[in-house]
MIKE-954406 format. One record per residue: z, y, x of N, C-alpha, C in turn. Coordinates in steps of 0.1 Angstrom, whole numbers, padded with zeros to 4 digits, always signed. Layout:
# MIKE-954406
ZYXZYXZYX;...
//
This chain:
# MIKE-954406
-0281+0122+0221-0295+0126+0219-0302+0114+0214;-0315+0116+0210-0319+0103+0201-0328+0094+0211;-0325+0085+0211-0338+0076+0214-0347+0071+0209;-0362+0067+0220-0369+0065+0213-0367+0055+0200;-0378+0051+0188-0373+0042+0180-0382+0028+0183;-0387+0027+0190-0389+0014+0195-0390+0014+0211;-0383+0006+0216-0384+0003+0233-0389-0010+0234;-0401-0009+0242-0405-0026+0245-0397-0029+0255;-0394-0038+0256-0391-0046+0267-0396-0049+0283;-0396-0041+0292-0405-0043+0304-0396-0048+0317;-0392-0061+0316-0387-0073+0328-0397-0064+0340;-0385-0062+0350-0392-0062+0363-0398-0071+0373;-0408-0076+0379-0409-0085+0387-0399-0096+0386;-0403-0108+0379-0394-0120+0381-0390-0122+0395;-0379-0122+0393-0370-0128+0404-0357-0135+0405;-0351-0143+0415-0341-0154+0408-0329-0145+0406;-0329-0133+0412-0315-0128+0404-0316-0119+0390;-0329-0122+0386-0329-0108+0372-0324-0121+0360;-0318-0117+0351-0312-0123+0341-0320-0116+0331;-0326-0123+0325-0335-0115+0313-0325-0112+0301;-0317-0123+0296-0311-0126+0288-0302-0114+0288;-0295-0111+0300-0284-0100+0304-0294-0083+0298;-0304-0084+0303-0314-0070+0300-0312-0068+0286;-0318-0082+0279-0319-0079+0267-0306-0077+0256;-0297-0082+0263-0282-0074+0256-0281-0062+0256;-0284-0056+0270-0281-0044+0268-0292-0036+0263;-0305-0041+0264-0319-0028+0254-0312-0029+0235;-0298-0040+0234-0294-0040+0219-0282-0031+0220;-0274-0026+0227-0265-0015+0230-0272-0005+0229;-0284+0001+0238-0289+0014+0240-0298+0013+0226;-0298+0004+0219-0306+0006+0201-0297+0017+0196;-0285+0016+0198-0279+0025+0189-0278+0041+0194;-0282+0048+0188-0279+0065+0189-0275+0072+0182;-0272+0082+0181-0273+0097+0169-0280+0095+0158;-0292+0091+0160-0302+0088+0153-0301+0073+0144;-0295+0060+0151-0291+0053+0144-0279+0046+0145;-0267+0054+0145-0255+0049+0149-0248+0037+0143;-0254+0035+0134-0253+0022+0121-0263+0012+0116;-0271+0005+0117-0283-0006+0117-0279-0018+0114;-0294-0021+0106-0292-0036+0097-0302-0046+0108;-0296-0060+0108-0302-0064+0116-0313-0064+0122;-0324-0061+0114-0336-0057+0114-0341-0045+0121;-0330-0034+0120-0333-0018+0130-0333-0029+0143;-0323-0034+0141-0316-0037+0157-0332-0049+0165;-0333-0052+0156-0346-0062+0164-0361-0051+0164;-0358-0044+0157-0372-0033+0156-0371-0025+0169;-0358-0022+0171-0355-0009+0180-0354-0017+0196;-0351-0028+0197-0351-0033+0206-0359-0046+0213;-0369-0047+0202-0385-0051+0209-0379-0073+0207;-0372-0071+0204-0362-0084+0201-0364-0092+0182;-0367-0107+0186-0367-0111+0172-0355-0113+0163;-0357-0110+0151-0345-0111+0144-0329-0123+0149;-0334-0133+0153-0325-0144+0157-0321-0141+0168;-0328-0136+0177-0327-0130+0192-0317-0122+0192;-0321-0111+0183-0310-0097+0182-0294-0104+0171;-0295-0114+0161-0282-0119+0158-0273-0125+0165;-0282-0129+0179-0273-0139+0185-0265-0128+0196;-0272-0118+0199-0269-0107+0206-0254-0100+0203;-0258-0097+0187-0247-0086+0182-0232-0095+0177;-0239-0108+0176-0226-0118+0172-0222-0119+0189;-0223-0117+0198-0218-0120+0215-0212-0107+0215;-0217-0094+0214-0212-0083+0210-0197-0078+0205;-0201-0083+0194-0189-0082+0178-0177-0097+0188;-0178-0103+0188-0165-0110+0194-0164-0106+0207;-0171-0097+0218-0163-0092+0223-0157-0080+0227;-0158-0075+0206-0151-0061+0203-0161-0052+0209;-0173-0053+0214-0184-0037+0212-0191-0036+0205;-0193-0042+0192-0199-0041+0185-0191-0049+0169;-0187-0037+0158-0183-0040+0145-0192-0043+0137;-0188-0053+0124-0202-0051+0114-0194-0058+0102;-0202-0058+0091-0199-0062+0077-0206-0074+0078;-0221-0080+0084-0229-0086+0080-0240-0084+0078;-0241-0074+0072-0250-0065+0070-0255-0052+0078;-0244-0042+0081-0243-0031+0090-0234-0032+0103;-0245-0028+0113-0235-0030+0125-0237-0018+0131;-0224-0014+0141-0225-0003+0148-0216-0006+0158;-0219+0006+0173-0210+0004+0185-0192+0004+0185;-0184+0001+0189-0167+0003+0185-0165+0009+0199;-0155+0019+0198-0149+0023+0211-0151+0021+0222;-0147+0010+0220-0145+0001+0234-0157+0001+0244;-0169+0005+0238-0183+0008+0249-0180+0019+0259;-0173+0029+0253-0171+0038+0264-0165+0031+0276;-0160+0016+0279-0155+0013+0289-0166+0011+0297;-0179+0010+0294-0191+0009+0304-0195+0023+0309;-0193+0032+0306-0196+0043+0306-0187+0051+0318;-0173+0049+0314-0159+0052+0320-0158+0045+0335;-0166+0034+0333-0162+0028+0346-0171+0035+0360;-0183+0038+0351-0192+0049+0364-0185+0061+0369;-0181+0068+0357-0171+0083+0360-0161+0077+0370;-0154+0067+0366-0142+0067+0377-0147+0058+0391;-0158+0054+0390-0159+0048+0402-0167+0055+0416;-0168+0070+0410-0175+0083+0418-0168+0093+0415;-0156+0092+0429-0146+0105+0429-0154+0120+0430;-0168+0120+0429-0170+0136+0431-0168+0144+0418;-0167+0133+0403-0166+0144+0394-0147+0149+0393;-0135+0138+0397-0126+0148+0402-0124+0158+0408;-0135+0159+0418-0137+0168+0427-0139+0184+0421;-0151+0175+0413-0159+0186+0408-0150+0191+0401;-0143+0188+0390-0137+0196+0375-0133+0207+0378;-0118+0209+0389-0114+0218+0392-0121+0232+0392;-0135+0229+0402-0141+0239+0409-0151+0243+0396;-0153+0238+0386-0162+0238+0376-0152+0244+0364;-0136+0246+0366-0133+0247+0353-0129+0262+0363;-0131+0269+0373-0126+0278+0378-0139+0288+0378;-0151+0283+0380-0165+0285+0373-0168+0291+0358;-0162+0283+0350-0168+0284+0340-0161+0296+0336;-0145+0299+0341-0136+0311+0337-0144+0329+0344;-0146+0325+0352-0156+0337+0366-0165+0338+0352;-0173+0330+0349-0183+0329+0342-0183+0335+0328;-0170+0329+0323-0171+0331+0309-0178+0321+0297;-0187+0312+0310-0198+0306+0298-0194+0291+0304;-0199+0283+0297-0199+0266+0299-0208+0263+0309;-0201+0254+0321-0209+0246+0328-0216+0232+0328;-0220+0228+0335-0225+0213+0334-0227+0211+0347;-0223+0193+0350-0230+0184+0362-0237+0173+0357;-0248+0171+0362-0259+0164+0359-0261+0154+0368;-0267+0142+0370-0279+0132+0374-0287+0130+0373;-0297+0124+0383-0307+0122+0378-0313+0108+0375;-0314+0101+0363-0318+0090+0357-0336+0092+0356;-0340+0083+0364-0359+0084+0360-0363+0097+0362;-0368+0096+0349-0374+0110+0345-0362+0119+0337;-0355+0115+0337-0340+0122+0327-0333+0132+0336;-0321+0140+0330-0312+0142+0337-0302+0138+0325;-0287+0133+0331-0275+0126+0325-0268+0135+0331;-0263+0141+0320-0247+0151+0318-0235+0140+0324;-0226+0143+0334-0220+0135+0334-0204+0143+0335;-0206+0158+0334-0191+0165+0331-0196+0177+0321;-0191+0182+0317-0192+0195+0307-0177+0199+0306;-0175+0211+0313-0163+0221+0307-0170+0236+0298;-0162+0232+0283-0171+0243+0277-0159+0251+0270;-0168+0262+0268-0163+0276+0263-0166+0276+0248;-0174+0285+0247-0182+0286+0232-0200+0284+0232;-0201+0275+0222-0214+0269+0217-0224+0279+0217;-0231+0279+0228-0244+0292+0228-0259+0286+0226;-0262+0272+0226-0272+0264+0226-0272+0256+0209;-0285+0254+0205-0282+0241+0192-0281+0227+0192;-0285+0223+0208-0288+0211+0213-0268+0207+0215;-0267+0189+0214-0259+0187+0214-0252+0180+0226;-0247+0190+0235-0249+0182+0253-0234+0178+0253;-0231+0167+0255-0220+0161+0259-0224+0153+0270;-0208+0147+0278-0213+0139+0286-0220+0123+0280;-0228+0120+0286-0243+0108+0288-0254+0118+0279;-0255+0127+0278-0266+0133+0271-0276+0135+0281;-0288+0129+0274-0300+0131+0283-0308+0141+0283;-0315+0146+0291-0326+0154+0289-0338+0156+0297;-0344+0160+0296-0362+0158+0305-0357+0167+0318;-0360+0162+0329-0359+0171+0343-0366+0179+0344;-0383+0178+0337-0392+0187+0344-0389+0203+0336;-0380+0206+0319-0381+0216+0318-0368+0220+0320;-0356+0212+0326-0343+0216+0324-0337+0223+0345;-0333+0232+0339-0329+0241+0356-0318+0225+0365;-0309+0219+0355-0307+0207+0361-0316+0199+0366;-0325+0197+0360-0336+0186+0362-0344+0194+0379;-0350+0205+0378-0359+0209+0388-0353+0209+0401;-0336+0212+0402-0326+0212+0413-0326+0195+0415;-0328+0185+0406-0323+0172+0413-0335+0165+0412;-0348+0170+0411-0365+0165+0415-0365+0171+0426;-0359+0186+0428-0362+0193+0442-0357+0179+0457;-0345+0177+0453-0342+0168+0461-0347+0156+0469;-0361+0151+0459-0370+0139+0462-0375+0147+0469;-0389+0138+0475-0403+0142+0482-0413+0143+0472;-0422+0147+0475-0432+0156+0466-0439+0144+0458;-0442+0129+0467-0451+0116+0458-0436+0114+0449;-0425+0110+0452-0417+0105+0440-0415+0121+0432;-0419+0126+0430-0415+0141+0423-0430+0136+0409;-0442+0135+0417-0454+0129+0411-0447+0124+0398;-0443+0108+0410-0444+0093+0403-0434+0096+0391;-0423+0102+0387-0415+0105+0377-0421+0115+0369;-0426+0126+0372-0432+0135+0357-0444+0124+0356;-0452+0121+0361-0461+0108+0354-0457+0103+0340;-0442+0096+0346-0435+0090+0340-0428+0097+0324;-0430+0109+0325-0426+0119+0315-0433+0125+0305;-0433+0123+0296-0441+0133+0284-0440+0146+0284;-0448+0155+0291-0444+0169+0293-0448+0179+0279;-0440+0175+0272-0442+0185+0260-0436+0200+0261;-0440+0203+0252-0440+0217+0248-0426+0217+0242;-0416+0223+0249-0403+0223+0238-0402+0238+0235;-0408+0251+0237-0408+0260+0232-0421+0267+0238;-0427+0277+0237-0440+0285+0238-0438+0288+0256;-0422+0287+0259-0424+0292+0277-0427+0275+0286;-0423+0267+0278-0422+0254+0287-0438+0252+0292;-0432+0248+0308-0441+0246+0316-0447+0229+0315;-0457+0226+0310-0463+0213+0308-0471+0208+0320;-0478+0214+0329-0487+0213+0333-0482+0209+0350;-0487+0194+0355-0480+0188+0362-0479+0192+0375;-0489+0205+0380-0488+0206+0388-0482+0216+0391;-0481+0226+0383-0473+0240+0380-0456+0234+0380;-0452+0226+0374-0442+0219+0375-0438+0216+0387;-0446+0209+0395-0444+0206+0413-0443+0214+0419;-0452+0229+0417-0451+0239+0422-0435+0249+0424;-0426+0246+0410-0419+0251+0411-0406+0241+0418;-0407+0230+0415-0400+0222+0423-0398+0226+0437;-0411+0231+0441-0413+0226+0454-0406+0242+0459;-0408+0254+0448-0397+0264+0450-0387+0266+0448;-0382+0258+0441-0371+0252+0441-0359+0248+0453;-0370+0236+0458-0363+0231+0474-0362+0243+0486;-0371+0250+0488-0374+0263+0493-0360+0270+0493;-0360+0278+0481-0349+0289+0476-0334+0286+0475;-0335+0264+0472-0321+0262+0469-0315+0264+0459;-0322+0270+0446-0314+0268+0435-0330+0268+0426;-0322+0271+0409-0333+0267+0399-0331+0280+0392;-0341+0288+0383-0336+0295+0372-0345+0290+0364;-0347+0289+0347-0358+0283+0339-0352+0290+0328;-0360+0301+0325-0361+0305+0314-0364+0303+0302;-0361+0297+0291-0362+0297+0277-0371+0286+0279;-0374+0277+0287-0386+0264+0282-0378+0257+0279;-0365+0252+0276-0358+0239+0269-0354+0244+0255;-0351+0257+0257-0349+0265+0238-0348+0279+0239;-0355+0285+0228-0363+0302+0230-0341+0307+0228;-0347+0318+0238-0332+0328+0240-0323+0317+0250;-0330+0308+0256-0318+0302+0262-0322+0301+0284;-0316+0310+0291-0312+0310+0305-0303+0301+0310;-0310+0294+0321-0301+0284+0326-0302+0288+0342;-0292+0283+0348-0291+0283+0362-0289+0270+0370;-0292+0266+0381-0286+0254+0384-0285+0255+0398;-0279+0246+0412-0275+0244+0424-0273+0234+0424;-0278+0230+0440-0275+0214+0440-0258+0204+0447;-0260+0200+0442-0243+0193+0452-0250+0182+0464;-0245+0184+0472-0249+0178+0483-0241+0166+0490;-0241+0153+0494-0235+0146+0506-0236+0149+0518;-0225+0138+0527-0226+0148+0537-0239+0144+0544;-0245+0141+0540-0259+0136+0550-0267+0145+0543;-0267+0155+0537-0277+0166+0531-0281+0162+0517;-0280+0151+0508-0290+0147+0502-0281+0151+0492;-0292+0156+0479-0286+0161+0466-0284+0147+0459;-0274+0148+0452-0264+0134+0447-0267+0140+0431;-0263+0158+0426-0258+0163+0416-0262+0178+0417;-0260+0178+0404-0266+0193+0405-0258+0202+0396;-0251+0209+0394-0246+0224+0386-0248+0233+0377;-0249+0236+0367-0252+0246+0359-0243+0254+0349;-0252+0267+0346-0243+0274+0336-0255+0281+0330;-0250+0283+0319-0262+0288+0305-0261+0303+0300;-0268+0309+0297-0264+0322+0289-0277+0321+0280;-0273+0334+0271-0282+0336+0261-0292+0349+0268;-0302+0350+0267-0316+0358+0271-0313+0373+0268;-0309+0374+0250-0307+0388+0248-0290+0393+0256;-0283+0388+0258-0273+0387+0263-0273+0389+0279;-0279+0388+0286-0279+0385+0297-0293+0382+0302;-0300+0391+0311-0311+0391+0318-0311+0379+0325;-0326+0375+0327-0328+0366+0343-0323+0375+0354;-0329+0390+0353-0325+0392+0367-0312+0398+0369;-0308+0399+0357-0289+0397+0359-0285+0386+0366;-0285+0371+0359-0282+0364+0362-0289+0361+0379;-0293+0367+0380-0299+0361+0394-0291+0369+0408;-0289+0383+0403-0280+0392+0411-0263+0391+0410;-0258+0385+0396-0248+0386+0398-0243+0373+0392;-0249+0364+0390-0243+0351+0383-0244+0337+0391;-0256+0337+0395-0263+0327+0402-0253+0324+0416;-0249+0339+0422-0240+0338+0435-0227+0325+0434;-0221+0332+0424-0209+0322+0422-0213+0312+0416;-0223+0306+0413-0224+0292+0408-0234+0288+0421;-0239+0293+0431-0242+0288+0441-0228+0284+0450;-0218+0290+0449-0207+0290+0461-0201+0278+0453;-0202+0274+0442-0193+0268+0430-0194+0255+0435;-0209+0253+0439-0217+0240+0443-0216+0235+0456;-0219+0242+0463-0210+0242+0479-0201+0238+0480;-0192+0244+0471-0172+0241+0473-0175+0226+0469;-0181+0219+0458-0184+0209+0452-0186+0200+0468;-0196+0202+0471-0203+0200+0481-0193+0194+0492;-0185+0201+0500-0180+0205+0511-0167+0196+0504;-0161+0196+0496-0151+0189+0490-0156+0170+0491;-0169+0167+0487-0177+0152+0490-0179+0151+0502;-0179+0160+0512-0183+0157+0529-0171+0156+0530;-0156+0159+0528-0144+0160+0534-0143+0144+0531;-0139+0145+0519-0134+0132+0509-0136+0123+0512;-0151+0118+0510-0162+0107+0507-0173+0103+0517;-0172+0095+0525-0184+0090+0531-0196+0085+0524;-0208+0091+0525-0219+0093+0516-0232+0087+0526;
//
């Protein structure tokens, strides 16, 4: 997904263990996206709030230690970044957990699932077992997306309290991503807050027109939502109140199993 094209720099409260220096390597890693997966020195200090000399001394620390290739002129990420990435997946056995019960889901189903996090105001894909491409958006695992209009997102805001529910759509640009998206911050709380109530999400076509999503939350064993669940269909294809009578069940039980598998396993 793309990011924005300039990120300022916002150091948190100085203190003796924040490494600025350390921050600012990495706002020169998250420069690169979809959008610019290739950049001349100059993207790289524009996109990352960094002066040109700042950002060379960066991507030369980078490039010799193999995450970052270049000519001189064009530089881009090398493989080897996915080891930052890889090391979160394997250091949180719940998505082992998860696969199984998710690739046994998605068969019941017929259609692709997803497990999600929740980053800020984001939610972060962090498994995808897929079928066939029913959406135009391009969701792999680390793909981000806004919480307040995604059925992931409302299941893993349900899980806060109602001031950090606030303090993050604050934090959000609640745009209009199709004619159904719900913008309005408190209508948004409102369904959250039915959300937590009912225990699951459904959100109809506000992330893209003809597109039904479902979600459930994964739980630790101390109750608290960690992760959340979903599965997608198409609108003309499949009703809301289809899905809600006959689809929603097993991807509520899907999430539980999920669930009940991290209370066995994992002390949380």
């Amino acid at each position: 997904m793309a990011t924005t094209a300039h990120r300022e720099l916002h150091a948190p409260v100085p203190s003796d263990g924040y490494v600025q220096s350390f921050a600012r390597g990495l706002e020169v890693i998250r420069s690169f996206s979809a959008d610019a997966p290739e950049q001349t020195l100059s993207e790289v200090a524009a996109r990352s709030g960094l002066t040109r000399a700042g950002a060379r001394r960066f991507l030369l620390t980078l490039q010799t230690l193999a995450y970052v290739e270049g000519d001189g002129k064009h530089y881009r990420l090398t493989p080897r970044i996915l080891d930052l990435g890889f090391a979160y997946l394997t250091s949180m056995p719940i998505w082992n957990l998860a696969e199984p019960v998710m690739e046994r889901l998605s068969d019941a189903l017929g259609e692709s699932c997803s497990a999600a996090v929740l980053d800020g105001s984001d939610i972060v894909y962090v498994m995808r077992v897929h079928t066939h491409k029913i959406v135009s958006l391009n969701l792999n695992v680390g793909t981000r997306l806004p919480a307040y209009c995604t059925s992931l997102g409302r299941v893993l805001l349900a899980g806060l309290d109602d001031a950090e529910v606030k303090n993050r759509l604050g934090s959000s640009s609640l745009s209009a991503k199709t004619r159904h998206t719900v913008t309005d911050p408190a209508e948004v709380l409102a369904r959250v807050q039915q959300v937590r109530r009912q225990g699951w999400a459904l959100v109809n076509q506000e992330l893209e027109e003809g597109l039904v999503s479902a979600a459930a939350p994964v739980k630790n064993r101390a109750g608290k939502v960690v992760a959340a669940l979903n599965a997608s269909w198409l609108a003309n294809r499949t009703s809301a109140t289809a899905m809600k009578e006959q689809l929603l069940p097993k991807l509520r039980t899907a999430a539980d199993d999920v669930s009940a598998l991290l209370s066995r396993t994992i002390r949380t």
